[in-house]
Phi, psi and omega in degrees: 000133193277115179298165135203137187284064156218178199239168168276122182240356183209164181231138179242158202289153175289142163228185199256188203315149181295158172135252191240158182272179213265342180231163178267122183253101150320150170188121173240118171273153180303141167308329213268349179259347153262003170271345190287309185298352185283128144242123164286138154243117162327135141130197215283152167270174171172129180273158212205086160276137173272099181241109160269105174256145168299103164269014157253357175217018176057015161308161172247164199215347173178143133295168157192168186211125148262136195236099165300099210218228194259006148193179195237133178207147192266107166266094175241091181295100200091357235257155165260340192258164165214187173211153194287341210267335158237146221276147166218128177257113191077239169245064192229106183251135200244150203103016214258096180297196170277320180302337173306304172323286191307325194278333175283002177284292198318320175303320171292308178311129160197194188326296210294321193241134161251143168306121175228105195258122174227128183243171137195176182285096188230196176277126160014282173324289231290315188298296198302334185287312166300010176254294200310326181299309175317298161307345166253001182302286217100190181272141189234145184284180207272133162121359164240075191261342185268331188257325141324270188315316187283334203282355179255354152248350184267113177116019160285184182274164181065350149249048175294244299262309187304140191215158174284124154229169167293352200234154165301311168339300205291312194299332190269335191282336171285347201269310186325298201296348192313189175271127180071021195282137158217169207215118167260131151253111211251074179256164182226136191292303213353149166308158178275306178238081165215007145346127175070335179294346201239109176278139165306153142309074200327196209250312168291018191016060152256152164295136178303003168305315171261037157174053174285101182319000000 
């Protein structure tokens, strides 16, 4: 079980099981709250899928792709979670710390469900192409987060293996063969519904009330 050092700042309505949400909900945030939300992360670029597997039937239950680049932003296709502090267009979340990174595993991770993290390593080019493929996918509609993520990698270079399909499963075993592919599993005792009640702590503890995109 992964510790993590946050706090509550908020309480969010219970919603149901993880996985892609039941409609494609369009959202465009203003530019100026996504350039104040741009974040760099030092170090290497690097793409990173998120697969919510079922422990009770192995199932995959969602995708998501953090794509680190000349910035780092969260392509959570169809996805239920956010936070008000980063602004999102469609299913592009923008603003994405390490601490975001942690509250999106918690948000999945529980009883029921685990978390499966595959990064791997590219160039620059390669990282900025797959943000620019994200931002243009749009907003997708529901049971198709696995088929938005491999269709926004499949044909960059360094992702010949990636084929389009519908199931998460398929998509983390093709993400597996990459070059440098590596795998983290992320599980939580949490209740099946308390998933999500507990939001991080923005780093300037203001309410989210006040910068809700």
């Amino acid at each position: 079980m992964r510790v993590f050092l946050t706090k509550a700042l908020a309480v969010l309505s219970l919603v149901v099981l993880a996985g892609c949400a039941t409609t494609a909900e369009k959202k465009w945030a203003p530019d100026a709250a996504v350039a104040a939300a741009r974040y760099v992360k030092p170090g290497p670029k690097q793409v990173t899928l998120f697969t919510v597997v079922s422990n009770r039937s192995n199932a995959g239950a969602h995708s998501g792709l953090l794509i680190n680049g000349s910035e780092r932003v969260m392509f959570d296709p169809a996805g239920t979670w956010y936070h008000p502090r980063l602004p999102e267009r469609n299913d592009v979340h923008f603003g994405v710390t390490d601490q975001m990174v942690d509250f999106y595993i918690d948000y999945h991770a529980r009883e029921t469900y685990r978390v499966v993290e595959q990064t791997v390593t590219v160039s620059p080019e390669v990282a900025d192409l797959i943000i620019a493929r994200a931002k243009a996918y749009g907003a997708v509609p529901k049971a198709q987060c696995a088929k938005a993520t491999s269709a926004v990698l499949a044909g960059v270079p360094g992702f010949e293996a990636i084929r389009h399909t519908w199931y998460p499963n398929k998509l983390s075993d093709e993400f597996a063969t990459l070059a440098g592919a590596t795998r983290q599993v992320f599980t939580d005792n949490d209740a099946p519904n308390n998933h999500g009640v507990l939001m991080v702590q923005v780093e300037d503890d203001v309410s989210p009330a006040d910068n809700h995109p």
